[in-house]
C-alpha positions in Angstrom: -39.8 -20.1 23.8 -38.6 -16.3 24.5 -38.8 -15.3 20.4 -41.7 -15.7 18.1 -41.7 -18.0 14.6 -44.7 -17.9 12.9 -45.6 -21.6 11.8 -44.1 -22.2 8.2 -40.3 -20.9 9.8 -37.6 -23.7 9.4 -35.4 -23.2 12.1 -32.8 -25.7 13.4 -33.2 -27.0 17.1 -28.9 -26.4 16.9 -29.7 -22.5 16.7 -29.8 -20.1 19.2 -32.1 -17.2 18.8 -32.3 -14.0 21.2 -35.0 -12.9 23.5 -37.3 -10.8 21.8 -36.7 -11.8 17.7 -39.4 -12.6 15.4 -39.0 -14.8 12.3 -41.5 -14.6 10.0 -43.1 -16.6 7.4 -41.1 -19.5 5.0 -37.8 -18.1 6.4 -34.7 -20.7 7.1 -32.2 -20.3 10.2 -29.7 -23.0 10.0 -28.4 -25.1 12.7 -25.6 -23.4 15.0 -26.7 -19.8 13.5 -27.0 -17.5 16.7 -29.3 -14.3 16.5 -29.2 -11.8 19.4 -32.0 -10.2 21.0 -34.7 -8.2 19.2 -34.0 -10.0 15.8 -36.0 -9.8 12.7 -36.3 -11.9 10.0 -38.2 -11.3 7.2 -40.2 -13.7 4.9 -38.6 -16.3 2.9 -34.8 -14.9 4.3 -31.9 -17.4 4.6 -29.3 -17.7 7.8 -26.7 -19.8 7.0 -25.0 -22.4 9.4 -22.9 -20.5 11.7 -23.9 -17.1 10.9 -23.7 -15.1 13.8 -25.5 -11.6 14.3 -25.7 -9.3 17.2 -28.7 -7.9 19.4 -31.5 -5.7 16.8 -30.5 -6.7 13.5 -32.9 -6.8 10.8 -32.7 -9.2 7.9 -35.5 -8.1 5.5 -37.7 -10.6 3.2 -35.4 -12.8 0.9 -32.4 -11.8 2.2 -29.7 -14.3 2.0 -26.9 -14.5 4.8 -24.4 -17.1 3.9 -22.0 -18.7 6.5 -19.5 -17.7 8.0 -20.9 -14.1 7.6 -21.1 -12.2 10.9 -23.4 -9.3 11.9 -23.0 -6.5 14.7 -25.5 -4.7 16.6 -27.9 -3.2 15.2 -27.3 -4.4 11.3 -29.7 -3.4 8.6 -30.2 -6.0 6.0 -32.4 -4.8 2.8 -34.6 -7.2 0.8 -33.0 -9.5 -1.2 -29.5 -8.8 -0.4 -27.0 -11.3 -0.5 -24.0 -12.0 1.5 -21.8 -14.6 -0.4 -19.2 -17.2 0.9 -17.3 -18.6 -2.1 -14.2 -16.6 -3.7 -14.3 -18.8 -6.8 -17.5 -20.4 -7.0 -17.8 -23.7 -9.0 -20.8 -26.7 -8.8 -17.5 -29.0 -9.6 -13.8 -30.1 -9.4 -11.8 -29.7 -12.4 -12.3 -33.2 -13.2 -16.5 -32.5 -13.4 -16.9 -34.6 -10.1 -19.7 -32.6 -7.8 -17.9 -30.4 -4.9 -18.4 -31.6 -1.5 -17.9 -29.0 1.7 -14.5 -30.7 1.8 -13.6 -29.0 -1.7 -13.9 -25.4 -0.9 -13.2 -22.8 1.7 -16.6 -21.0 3.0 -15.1 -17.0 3.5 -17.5 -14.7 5.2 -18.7 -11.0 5.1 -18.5 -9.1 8.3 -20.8 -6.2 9.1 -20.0 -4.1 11.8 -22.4 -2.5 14.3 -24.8 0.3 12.8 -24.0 -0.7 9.1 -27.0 -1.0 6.7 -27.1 -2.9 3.1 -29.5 -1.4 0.9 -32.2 -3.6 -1.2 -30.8 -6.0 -3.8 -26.8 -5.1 -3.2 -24.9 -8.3 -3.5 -21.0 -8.1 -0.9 -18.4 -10.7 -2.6 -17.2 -12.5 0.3 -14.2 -11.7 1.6 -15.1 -8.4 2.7 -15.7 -6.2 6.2 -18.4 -3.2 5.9 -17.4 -0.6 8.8 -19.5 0.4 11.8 -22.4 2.8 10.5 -21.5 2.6 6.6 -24.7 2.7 4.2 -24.6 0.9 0.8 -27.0 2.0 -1.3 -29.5 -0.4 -3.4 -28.2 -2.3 -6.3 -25.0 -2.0 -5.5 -22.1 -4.9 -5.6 -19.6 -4.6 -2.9 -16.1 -6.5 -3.8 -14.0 -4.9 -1.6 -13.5 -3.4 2.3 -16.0 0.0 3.4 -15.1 2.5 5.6 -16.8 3.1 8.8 -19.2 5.6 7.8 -18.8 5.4 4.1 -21.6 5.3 1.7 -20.7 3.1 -1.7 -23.0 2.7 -3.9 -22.8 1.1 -7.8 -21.5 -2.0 -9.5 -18.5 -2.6 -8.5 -19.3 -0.1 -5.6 -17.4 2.8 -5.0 -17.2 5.8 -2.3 -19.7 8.4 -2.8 -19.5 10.2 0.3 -20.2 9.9 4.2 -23.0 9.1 6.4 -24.0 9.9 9.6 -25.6 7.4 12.6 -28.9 8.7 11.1 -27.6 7.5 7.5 -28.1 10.5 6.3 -25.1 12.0 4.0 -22.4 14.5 5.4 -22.4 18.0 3.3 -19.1 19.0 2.9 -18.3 22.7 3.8 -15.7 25.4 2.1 -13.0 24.3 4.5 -13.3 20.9 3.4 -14.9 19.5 6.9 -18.5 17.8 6.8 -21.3 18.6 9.1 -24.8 16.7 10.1 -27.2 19.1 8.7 -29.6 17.1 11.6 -27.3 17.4 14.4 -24.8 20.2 13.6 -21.8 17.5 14.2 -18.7 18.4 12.5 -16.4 15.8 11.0 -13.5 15.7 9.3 -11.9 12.6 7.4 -8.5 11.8 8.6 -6.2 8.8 6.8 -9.2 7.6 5.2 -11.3 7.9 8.6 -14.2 9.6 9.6 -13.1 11.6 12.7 -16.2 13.4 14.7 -14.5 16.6 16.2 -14.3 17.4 19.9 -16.2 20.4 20.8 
């Protein structure tokens, strides 16, 4: 075995998990889930069937990634987020008989590389968070994020923009925003964070 799993993990012989992860203590990876390499999972988190998540992503304690959500590189989980996968969630059919897999469509979030999801936030499935976007805690995500955005509240909304650092852009006079950290200078461009050339 090339990743570590402390004893009371539940992980399905159908996964794959990366060189290099670490699952830790009562959390559940689900058969055909594939981590990359350098994966954490934290205590008591959930991987649905199917998820798939890139190389150094970090799903923190009781965190719950439902299939068919999908994770970059690098993807920032906070505790007990969760990623859902039913648009109209119901235990039963309109005649009160129990829903079976066959009865609904599983729709997934997407996370793009970089992106971080701050403690408790809850993303409605369907939904794609861009490359490098921060949401902050709390919040509920129920529609698209920019690359780069940071949302934050219920229902989230824009706030302002991040860097690679997740740190947030200050706007100057002339309407551009720098990295205080790095002295990058951005400006935002149909909706789109645009770094400019020096």
């Amino acid at each position: 075995m090339s990743y570590r799993a402390v004893e009371s993990a539940e992980v399905s012989p159908d996964a794959t998990i990366g060189d290099g992860s670490s699952l830790w203590h009562l959390c559940q990876v689900r058969e055909q889930a594939v981590l990359g390499k350098n994966c954490v999972i934290g205590r008591g988190a959930y991987i649905g069937t199917g998820v798939r998540m890139g190389d150094s992503c970090k799903v923190q304690n009781y965190a719950l990634v439902y299939e068919p959500g999908v994770l970059g590189e690098g993807v920032f989980i906070g505790p007990a987020v969760v990623l859902t996968n039913d648009t109209y969630p119901r235990a039963v059919n309109p005649d009160l008989t129990l829903k079976s897999a066959d009865d609904w469509e599983a729709v997934g979030v997407t996370i793009e590389d970089g992106a971080s999801v701050g403690a408790r936030s809850v993303c409605v499935a369907p939904l794609r968070i861009g490359a490098w976007a921060l949401v902050a805690a709390g919040s509920v995500v129920t529609r698209d994020v920019p690359a780069y955005a940071l949302v934050a509240g219920v229902p989230a909304r824009q706030i302002g923009w991040v860097s690679r650092t997740g740190t947030r852009l200050e706007e100057r006079p002339d309407g551009s925003l720098v990295d205080t950290g790095t002295g990058a200078v951005h400006d935002v461009i149909d909706g789109q964070l645009k770094e400019r050339e020096e």
